[in-house]
C-alpha positions as a printed NumPy array, in Angstrom:
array([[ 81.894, 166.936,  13.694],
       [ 83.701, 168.797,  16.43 ],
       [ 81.202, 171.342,  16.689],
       [ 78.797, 168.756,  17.325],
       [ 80.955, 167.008,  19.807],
       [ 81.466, 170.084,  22.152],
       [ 77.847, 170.762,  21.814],
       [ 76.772, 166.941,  23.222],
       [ 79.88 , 167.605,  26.093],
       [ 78.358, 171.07 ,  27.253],
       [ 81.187, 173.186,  26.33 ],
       [ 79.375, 174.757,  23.387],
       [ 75.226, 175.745,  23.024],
       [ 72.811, 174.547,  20.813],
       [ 72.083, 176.342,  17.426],
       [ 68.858, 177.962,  18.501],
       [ 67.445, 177.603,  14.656],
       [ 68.432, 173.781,  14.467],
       [ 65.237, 171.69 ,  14.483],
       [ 63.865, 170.229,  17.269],
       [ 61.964, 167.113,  17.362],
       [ 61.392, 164.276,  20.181],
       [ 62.952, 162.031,  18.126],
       [ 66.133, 164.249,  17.45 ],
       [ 66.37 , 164.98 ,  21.256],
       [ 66.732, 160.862,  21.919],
       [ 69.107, 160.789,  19.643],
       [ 71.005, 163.854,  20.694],
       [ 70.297, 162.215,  24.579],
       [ 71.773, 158.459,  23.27 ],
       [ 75.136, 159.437,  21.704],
       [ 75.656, 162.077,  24.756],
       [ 75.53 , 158.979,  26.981],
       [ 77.934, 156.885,  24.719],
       [ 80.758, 159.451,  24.567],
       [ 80.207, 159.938,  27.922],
       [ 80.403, 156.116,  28.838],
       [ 83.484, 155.744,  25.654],
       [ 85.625, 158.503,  27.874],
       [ 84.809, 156.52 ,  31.223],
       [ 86.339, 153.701,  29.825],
       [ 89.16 , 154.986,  28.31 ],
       [ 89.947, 156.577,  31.875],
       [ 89.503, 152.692,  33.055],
       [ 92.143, 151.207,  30.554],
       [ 94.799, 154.084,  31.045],
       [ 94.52 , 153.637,  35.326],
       [ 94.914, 150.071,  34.915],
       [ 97.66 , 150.088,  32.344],
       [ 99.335, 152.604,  34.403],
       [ 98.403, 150.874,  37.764],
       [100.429, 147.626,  36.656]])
């Protein structure tokens, strides 16, 4: 799981042998943008709870 985390973040490449499909690349593409969006809002909630 945490390999696969760093690898959607950019801090760790791809497996060259892992299979590649259009359909795995959407899904690879999709949950990059929700962690990306989930750690955005996280950011949110912490500046306003510390902002108050």
């Amino acid at each position: 799981m945490w390999e696969q985390l760093l690898t959607y973040l950019y801090i760790k490449k791809r497996d060259p042998n892992a299979p590649s499909n259009l359909n795995i690349k959407f899904m690879h593409g999709m949950n990059r943008m929700s962690i990306f969006m989930f750690i955005i809002a996280i950011l949110v909630m912490l500046v306003r709870l510390f902002r108050h």
